[in-house]
VOGU-3710 file (C-alpha; in Angstrom, 3 decimals, decimal comma):
1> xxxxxxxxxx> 54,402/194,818/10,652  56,230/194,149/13,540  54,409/194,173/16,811  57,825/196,055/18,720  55,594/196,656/21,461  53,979/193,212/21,388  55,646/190,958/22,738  54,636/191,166/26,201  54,205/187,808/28,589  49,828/187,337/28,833
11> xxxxxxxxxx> 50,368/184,698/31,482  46,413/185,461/31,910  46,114/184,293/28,593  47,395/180,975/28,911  45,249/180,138/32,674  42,607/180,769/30,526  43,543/177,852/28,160  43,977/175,677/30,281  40,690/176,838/32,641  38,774/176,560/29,750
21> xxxxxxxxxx> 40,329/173,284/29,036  39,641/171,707/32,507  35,586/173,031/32,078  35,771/171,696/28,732  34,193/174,865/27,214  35,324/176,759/23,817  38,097/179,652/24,606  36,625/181,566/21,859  33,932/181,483/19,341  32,402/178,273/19,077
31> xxxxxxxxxx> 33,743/177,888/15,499  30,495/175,602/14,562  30,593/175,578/10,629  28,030/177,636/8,788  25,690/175,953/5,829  27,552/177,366/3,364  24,277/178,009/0,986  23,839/177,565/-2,600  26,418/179,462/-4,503  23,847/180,295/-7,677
41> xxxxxxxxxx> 26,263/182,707/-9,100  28,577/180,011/-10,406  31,802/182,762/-10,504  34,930/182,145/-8,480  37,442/184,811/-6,997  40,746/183,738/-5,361  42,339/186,367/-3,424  46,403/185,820/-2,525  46,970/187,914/-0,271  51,401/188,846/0,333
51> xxxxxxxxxx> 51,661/190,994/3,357  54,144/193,939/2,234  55,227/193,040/-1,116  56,302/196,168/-2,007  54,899/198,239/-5,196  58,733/199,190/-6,677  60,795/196,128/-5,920  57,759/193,935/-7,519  57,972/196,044/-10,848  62,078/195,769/-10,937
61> xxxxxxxxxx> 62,146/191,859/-10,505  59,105/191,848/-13,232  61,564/194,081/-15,255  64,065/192,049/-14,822  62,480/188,682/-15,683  62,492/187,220/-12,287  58,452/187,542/-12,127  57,574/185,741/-14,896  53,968/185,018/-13,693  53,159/188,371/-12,390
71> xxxxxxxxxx> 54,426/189,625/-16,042  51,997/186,823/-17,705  49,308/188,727/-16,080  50,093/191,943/-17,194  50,611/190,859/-20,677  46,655/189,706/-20,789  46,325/193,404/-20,480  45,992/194,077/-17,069  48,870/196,390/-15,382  50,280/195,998/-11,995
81> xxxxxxxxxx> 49,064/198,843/-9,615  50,035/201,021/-6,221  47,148/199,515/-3,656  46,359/202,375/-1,170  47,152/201,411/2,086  45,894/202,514/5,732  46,156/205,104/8,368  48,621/203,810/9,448  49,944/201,450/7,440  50,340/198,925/10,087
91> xxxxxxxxxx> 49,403/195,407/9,620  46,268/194,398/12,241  45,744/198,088/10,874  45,561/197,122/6,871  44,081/194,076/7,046  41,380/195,190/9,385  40,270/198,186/6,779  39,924/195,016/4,063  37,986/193,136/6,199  35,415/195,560/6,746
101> xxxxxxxxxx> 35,907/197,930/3,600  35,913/200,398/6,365  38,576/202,058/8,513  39,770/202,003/12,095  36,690/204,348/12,814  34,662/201,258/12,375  36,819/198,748/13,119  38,749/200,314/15,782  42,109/198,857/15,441  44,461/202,165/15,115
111> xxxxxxxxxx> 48,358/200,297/16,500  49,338/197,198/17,320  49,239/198,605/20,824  46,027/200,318/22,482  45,874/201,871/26,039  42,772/202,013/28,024  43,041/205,557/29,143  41,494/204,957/32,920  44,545/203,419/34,131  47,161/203,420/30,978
121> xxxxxxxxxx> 47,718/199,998/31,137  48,796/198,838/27,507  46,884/195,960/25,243  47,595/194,111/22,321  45,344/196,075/19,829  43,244/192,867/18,381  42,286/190,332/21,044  42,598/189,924/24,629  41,106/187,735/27,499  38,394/189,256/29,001
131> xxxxxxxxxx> 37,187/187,384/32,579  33,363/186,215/33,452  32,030/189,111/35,547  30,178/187,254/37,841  32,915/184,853/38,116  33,352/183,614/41,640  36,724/182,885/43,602  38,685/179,342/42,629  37,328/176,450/44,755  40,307/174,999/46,754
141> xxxxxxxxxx> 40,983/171,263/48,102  44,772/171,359/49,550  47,430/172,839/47,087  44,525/172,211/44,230  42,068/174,726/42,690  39,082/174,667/40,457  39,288/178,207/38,736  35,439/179,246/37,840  36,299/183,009/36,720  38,067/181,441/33,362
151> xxxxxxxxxx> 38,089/184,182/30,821  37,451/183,754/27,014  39,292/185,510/23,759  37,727/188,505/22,792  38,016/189,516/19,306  38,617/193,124/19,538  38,305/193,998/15,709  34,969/195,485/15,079  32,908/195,561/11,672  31,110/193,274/9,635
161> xxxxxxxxxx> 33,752/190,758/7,849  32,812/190,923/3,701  33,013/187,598/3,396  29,901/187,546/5,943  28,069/189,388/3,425  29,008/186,975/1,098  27,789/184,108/3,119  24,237/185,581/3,502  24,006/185,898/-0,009  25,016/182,366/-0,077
171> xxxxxxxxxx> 28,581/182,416/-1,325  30,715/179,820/0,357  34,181/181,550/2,006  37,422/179,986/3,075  39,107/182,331/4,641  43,388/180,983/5,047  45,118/183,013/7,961  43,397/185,939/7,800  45,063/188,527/10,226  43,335/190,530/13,093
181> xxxxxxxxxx> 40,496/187,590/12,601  41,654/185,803/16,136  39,590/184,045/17,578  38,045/182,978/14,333  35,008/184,771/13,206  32,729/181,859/12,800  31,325/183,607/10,129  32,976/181,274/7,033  32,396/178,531/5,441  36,434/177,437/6,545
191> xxxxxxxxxx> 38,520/179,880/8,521  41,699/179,437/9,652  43,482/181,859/12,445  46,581/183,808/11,152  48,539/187,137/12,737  46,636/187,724/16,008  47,002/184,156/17,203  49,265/183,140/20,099  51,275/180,536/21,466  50,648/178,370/24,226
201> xxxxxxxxxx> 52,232/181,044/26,610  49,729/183,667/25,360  52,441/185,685/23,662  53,407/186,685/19,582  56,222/183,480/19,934  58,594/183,006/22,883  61,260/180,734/22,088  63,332/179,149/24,353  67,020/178,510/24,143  69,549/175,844/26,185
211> xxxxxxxxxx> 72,920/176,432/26,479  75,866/175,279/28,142  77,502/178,610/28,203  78,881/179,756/31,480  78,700/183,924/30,738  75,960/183,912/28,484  74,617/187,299/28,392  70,927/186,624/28,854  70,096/190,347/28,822  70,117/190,558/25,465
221> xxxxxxxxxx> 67,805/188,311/24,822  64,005/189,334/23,751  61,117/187,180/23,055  62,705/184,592/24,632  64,341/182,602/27,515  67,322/180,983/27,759  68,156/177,870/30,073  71,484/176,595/31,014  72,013/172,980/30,105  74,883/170,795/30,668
231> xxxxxxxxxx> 75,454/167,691/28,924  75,992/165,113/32,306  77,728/161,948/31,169  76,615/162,172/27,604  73,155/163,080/28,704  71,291/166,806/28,687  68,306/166,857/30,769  66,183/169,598/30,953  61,991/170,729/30,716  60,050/172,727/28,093
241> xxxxxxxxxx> 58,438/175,489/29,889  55,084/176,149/29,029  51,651/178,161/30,951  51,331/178,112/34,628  49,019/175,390/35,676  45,828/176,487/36,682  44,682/173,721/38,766  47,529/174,750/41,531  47,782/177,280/43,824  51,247/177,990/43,982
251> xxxxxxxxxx> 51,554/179,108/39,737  53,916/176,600/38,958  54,432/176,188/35,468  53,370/172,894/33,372  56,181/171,378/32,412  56,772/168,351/30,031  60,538/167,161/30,377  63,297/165,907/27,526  66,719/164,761/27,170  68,888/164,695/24,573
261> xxxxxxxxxx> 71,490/161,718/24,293  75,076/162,911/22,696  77,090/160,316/20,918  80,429/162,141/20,699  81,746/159,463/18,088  79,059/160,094/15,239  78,177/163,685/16,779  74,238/163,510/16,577  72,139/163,059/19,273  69,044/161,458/20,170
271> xxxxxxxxxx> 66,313/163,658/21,174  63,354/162,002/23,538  60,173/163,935/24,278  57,548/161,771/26,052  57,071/159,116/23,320  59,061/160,996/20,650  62,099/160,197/19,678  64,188/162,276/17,070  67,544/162,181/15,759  69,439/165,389/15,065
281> xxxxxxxxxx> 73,251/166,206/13,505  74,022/169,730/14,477  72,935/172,035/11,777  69,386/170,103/11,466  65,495/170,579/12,567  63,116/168,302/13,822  59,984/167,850/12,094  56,628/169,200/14,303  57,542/167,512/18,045  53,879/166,857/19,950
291> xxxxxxxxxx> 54,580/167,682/23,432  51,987/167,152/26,494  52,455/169,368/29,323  51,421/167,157/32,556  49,448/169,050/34,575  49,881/166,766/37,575  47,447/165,260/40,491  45,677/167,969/40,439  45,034/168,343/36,678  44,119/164,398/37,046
301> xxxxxxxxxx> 41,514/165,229/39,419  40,101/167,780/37,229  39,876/165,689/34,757  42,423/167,465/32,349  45,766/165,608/33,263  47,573/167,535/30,331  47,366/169,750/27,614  48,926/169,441/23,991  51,006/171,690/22,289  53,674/171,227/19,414
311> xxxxxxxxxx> 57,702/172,324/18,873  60,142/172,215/16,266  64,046/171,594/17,830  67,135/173,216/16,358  70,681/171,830/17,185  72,783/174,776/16,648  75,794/173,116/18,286  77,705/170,177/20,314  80,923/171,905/20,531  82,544/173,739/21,836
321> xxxxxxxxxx> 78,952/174,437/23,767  76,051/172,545/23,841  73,568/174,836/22,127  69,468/173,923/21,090  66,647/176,203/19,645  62,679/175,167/20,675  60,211/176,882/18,872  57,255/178,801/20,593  54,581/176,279/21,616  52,442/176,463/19,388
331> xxxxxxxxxx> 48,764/174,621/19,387  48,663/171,350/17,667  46,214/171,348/15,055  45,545/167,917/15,774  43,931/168,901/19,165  44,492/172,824/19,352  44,026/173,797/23,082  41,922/177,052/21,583  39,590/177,417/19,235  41,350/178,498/16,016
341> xxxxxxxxxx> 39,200/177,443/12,879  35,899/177,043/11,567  34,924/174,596/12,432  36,964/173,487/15,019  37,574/170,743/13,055  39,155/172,247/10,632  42,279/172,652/11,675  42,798/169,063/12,444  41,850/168,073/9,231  44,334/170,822/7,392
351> xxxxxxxxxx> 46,639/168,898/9,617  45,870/165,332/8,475  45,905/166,211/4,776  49,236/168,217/4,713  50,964/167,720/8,161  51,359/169,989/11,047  51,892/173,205/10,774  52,672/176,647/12,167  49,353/178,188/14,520  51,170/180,824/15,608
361> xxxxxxxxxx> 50,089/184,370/14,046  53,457/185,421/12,816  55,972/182,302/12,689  59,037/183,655/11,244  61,185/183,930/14,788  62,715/187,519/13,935  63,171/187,373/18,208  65,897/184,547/17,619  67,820/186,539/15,049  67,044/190,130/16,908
371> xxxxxxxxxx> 68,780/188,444/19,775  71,648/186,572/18,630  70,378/182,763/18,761  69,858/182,860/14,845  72,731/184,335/12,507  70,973/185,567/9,242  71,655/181,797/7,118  69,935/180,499/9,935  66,687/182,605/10,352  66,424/182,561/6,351
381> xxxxxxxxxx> 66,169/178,751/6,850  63,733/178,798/9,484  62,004/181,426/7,487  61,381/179,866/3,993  60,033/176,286/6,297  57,853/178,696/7,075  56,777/179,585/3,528  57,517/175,925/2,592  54,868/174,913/4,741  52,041/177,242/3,708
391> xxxxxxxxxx> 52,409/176,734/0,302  52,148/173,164/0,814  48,945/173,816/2,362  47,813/176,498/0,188  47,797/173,758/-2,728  45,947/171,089/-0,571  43,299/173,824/0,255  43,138/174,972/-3,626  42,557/171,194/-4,250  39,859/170,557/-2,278
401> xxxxxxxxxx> 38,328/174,054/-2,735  34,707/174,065/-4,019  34,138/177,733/-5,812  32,973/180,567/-4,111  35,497/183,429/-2,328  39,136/181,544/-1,129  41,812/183,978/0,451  45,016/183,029/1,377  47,408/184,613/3,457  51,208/184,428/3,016
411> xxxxxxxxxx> 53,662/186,319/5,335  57,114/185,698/4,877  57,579/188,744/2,450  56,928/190,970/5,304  58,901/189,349/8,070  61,853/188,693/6,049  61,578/192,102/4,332  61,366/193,677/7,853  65,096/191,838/9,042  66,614/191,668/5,518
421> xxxxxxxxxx> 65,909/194,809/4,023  69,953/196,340/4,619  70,896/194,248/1,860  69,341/195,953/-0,574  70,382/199,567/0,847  74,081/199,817/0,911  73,605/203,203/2,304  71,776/201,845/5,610  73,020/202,315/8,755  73,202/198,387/9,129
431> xxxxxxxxxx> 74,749/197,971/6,320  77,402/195,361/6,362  80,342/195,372/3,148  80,950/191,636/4,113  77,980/190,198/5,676  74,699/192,057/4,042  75,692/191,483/0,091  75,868/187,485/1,191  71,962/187,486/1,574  71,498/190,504/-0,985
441> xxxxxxxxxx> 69,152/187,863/-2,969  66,900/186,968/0,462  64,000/189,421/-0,331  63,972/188,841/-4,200  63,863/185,045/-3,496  60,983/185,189/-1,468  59,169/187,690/-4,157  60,106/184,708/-6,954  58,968/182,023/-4,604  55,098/183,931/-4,136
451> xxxxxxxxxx> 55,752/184,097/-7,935  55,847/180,474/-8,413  52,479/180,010/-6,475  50,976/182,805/-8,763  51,941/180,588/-11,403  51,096/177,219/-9,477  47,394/178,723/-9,046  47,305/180,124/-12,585  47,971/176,241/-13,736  44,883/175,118/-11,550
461> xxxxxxxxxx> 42,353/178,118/-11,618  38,694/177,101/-12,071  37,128/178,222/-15,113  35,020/182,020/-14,669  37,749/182,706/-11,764  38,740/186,242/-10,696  42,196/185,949/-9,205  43,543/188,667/-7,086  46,609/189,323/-6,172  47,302/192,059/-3,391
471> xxxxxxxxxx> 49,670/192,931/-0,640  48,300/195,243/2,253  51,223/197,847/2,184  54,994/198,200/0,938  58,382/198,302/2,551  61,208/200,431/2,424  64,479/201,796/4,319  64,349/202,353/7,868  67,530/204,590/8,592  66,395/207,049/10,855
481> xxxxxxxxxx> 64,277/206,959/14,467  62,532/209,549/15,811  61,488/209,575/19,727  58,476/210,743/19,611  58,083/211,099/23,825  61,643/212,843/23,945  60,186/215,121/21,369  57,277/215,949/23,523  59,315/216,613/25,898  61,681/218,800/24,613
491> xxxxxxxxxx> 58,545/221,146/23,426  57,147/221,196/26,699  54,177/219,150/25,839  55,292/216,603/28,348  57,025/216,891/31,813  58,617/214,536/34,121  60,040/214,966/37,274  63,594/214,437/36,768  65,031/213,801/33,294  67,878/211,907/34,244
501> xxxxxxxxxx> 65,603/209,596/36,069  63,355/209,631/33,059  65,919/208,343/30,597  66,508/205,107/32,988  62,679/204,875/33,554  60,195/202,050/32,118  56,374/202,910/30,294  56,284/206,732/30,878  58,443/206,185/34,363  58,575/209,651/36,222
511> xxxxxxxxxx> 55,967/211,317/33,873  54,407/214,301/35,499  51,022/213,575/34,168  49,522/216,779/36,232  51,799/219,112/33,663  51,718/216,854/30,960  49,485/217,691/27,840  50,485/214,953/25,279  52,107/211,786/24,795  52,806/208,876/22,229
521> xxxxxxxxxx> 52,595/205,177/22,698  52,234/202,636/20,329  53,965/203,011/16,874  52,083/206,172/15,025  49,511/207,297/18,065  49,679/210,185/19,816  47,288/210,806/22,339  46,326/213,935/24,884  46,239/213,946/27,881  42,443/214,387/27,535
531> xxxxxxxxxx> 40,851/215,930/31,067  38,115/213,287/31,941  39,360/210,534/29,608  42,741/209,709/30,752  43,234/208,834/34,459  45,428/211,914/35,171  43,775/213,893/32,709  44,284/217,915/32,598  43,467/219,155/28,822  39,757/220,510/28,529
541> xxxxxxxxxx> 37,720/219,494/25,334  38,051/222,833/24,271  41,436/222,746/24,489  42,030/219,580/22,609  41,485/220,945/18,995  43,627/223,618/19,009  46,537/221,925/21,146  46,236/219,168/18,194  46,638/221,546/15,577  49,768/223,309/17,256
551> xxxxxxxxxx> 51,561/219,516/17,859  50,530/219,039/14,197  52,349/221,999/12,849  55,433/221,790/15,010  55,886/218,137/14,150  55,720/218,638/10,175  57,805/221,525/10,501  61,309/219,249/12,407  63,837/218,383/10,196  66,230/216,009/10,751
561> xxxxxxxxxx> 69,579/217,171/11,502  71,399/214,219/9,481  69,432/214,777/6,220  68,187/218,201/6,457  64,846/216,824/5,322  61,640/216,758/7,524  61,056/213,981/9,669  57,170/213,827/9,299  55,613/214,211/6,469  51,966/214,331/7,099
571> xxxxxxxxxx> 49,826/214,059/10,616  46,589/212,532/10,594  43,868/214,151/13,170  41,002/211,949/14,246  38,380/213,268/13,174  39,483/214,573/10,083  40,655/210,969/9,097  38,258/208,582/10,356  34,538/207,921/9,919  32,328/208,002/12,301
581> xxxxxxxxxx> 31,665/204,169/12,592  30,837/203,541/16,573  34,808/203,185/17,553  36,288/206,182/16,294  36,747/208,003/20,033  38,705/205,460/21,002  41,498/205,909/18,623  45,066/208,200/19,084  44,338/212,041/18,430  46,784/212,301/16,250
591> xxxxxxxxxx> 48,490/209,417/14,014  52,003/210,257/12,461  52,877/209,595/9,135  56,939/209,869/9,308  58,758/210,433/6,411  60,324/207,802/4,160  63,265/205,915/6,166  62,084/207,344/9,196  60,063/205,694/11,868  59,427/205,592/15,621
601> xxxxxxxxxx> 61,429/204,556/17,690  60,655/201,075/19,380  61,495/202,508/23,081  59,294/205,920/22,438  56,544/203,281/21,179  56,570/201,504/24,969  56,399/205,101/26,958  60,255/205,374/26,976  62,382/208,869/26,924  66,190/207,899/24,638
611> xxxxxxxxxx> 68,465/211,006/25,093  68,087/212,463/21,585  65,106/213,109/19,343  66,846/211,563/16,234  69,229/208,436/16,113  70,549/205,946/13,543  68,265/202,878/13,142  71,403/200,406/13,784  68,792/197,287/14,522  68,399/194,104/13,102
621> xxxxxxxxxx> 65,505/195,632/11,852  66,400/197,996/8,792  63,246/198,073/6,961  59,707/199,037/7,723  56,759/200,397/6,732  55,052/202,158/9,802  55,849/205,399/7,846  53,395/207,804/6,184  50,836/205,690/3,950  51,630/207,032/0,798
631> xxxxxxxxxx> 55,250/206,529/0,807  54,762/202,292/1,293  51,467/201,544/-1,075  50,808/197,525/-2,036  50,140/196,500/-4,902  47,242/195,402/-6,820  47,334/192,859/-9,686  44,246/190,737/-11,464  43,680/188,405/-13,880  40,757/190,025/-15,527
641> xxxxxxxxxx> 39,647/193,954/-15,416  37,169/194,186/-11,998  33,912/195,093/-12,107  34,327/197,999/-9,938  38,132/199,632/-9,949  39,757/199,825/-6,649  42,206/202,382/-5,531  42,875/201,297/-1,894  42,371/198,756/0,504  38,774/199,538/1,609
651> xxxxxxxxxx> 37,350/200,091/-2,134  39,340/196,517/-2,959  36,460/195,040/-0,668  33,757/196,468/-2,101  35,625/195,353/-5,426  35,611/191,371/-4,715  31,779/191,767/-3,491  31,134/193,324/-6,763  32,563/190,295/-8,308  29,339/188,211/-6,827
661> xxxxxxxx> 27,173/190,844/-7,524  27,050/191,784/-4,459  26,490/195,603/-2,970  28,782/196,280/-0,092  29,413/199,486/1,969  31,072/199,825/5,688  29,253/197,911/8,252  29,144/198,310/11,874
//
């Protein structure tokens, strides 16, 4: 599920949390918590939901004994099933058609990236911050500023959430780290924010690394920033960096500062953050670190003199260099600076009854590995604190659960799936004889650990409680990338100016939009270059169909040179795919569905033109799932036979209503 083209700095995002902050208004939904009703059915369902547990490598570890709980299950006469997935199967994409037991024509999340097509500016497909249109200019006394045109969160996922439905027929919902569902819907009983939700800087997780090395090659480093830091008679001083400050006029960024003390005869050191104090060996993590950003005079005379955010520290080394991981900022549930439960609350008290814990949408920093700042021991330990943590809070939330609907969300199994998935593929491009057979147990071990809280929840289920296990799409092998935009290219369905400048150019750099008829951005969208859509438009609408169809069949029909086998397998036209649901124009015209261990390039998915059509996926990124639906379906396993069968992802909603009693079709 990664979000390659996601990662981008929303510095807009983060003024707006701290605007919002300083006019002491909600960022988001109000998150007040609903009356939860009467829940006169007396029936329970608990849905688990394991983002890309994968339909094969589940039924080998259940052959192989390693699923013992899974296997229980199955012996009570119930078998383990392929869960249809989405079009695409992407994440924000999956989730979004459970949500709303519809697809993206109702819900209108197609990528993880969307364009608006009147100026072809990119956005983060799920939520964004929208400004107050009558929002006047920032009133000014010296180098301070009150901003009045502070934006909010919009939630950008469309559709009627099923556990709303549920609610109205007064069914009480907790609803664990749903993704796509940030900012919260409001809608549950208890919601908690999961993939969708920022950090402090308004981006997926930027983590920041401080090093004393001289030539450290700081190019190579994405989702992140590095700082030099020199210990200076046993003493590093340096900042945290977090959101510009609002209440200045220069965009300074809030800072809150820290030193770390190095005893060279014990070799630990003595980390001091404000009041916190923490003592680290190298090797070792800090607990959750609160951190307050001082926002200075100026936040003092706007009443907000900081703003509170949270970090976890990583000494990675004292010699020979000085070397320290900081998480991404995340919100502190104890006083989140956005609104990311219902009810607000919430969050705080999750926090009080099993400790702090990861906000951020997608925790697991595959960023730090991607670039070098993790080795693979390292991310895997980062990784299962990660899991560590959420099923420590899953069982506090199962304990104090009342009956009704409960979903939880756990996501490890797809992150460490995405950056692990070489060691169990010797015939990967990434493929290492020395290093990948080390970790060859990384993905099974998380399967065996979601396992364990199958079992954990078997040993505590309710009585009359439908448990559901599901996973929103596989995983497999990504060997092969295909460049979609050099494609295009090559065919004549796109034309730049001067190829060589091209191949060096950023986002669709040099694109002759006046000649151009088609082109791809995001992972699986392809869009044309529709005459009085896009900004540069110059296909008619009578043109479109047929120009579709003729991409369609020239796509299906490449083969890769490497395995002589085609690249695509199936293309999905728009109208052909999705409902007609209120959002379905605003979708790609055509969504690719590449063939098994092929998938998009990451460059051709941010309007970039590699050299070659086809290349070896060499990454730290060998598997994925972005491919063509049926080749990567989930999985589907219950405790009990359901009322009404479910094949895919959108029937699987209508499938847990059923369980109430409750009729449910797609909503707008």
């Amino acid at each position: 599920m990664r979000p390659e083209s996601c990662r981008p700095r929303r510095r807009a995002l983060a003024t707006a949390v701290l605007s919002l902050a300083a006019l002491a208004l909600a960022l988001a939904v109000t998150g007040c918590g609903r009356a939860a009703g009467v829940h006169k059915a007396g029936h329970n369902v608990i849905v688990l939901g394991f983002d890309g547990l994968d339909y094969d490598l589940t039924r080998k570890l259940m052959d192989e004994g390693r699923m013992p709980n899974f296997s229980r299950l199955e012996a009570a006469g119930v078998r383990l099933q392929k869960l249809g997935t989405s079009i695409p199967p992407q994440s924000p994409v999956a989730w979004s058609d459970f949500i709303t037991g519809a697809d993206a024509g109702t819900h209108g999340i197609y990528d993880f990236v969307h364009r608006d097509p009147k100026t072809m500016k990119p956005y983060l497909s799920t939520s964004r911050v929208v400004a107050k249109p009558d929002a006047g200019e920032p009133f000014h006394l010296g180098n301070c500023q009150l901003p009045l045109g502070a934006g909010q969160m919009e939630l950008l996922r469309h559709g009627k959430p099923f556990w709303q439905t549920l609610e109205e027929q007064g069914v009480p919902t907790t609803m664990m780290r749903m993704p796509a569902n940030f900012p919260p819907s409001g809608t549950a009983s208890y919601e908690l924010s999961g993939m969708g939700t920022p950090d402090l800087l308004g981006t997926y997780g930027t983590f920041t690394y401080y090093t004393s090395q001289l030539f450290f090659d700081k190019s190579k480093v994405s989702g992140g920033e590095v700082v030099d830091a020199w210990p200076e008679n046993g003493v590093v001083s340096a900042d945290l960096l977090g959101p510009e400050n609002p209440f200045v006029r220069d965009k300074s960024r809030a800072k809150a500062p820290f030193r770390v003390f190095v005893d060279p005869d014990a070799s630990v050191v003595r980390l001091v953050v404000g009041d916190e104090v923490r003592v680290l060996k190298a090797g070792e993590w800090t607990d959750w670190v609160p951190v307050d950003f001082d926002l200075g005079t100026c936040g003092k005379l706007m009443l907000t003199p900081s703003i509170r955010a949270m970090a976890r520290f990583y000494l990675k080394s004292l010699q020979p260099e000085f070397e320290l991981y900081v998480s991404p900022l995340n919100f502190d549930p104890m006083d989140p600076a956005m609104t990311i439960s219902t009810p607000k609350s919430y969050a705080r008290r999750l926090a009080e009854t099993s400790g702090r814990f990861y906000t951020q949408g997608m925790p697991e920093d595959t960023k730090a590995f991607e670039s070098g700042v993790f080795d693979r021991a390292e991310f895997m330990a980062q990784a299962t604190w990660v899991r560590d943590e959420e099923i420590e809070q899953y069982r506090h939330v199962l304990a104090d659960w009342k009956g009704g609907l409960l979903f939880y969300y756990f996501g490890s199994s797809d992150q460490v799936a995405h950056v692990m998935w070489d060691t169990l593929d010797p015939g990967h491009p990434r493929y290492d004889p020395v290093q990948s057979p080390k970790f060859a147990d990384a993905i099974p071990s998380t399967y065996v650990a979601l396992d364990d809280v199958v079992g954990y929840t078997l040993a505590h289920l309710p009585p009359d409680t439908t448990l559901v296990i599901m996973s929103d799409h596989g995983f497999t092998s990504w060997r092969r990338s295909f460049n979609l935009n050099t494609w295009l290219l090559d065919h004549g369905y796109l034309t730049v100016h001067d190829r060589r400048t091209a191949l060096a150019a950023e986002f669709f750099g040099d694109v002759d939009w006046s000649r151009t008829r088609a082109y791809g951005l995001g992972i699986n969208a392809l869009y044309i270059n529709l005459e009085g859509r896009e900004k540069d438009g110059v296909v008619t609408p009578t043109q479109r169909t047929r120009l579709m169809r003729e991409i369609a069949d020239q796509l299906l029909a490449t083969i890769d040179p490497k395995t002589g086998k085609p690249a695509i397998t199936r293309v999905f036209l728009r109208e052909q795919t999705y409902g007609d649901g209120g959002h379905r124009d605003e979708g790609p015209d055509l969504v690719i569905g590449y063939a098994k261990g092929t998938r998009a390039s990451s460059a051709s998915a941010l309007g970039k033109f590699p050299a070659e059509v086809f290349a070896d996926n060499t990454d730290d990124w060998p598997g994925d799932h972005l491919m063509d639906p049926d080749a990567v379906p989930g999985i589907l396993l219950t405790n009990r036979s359901l009322a009404r069968p479910a094949a895919d992802l959108k029937a699987l909603t209508r499938s847990v209503l059923a369980e109430f009693g409750v009729a449910g079709e797609p909503a707008k």
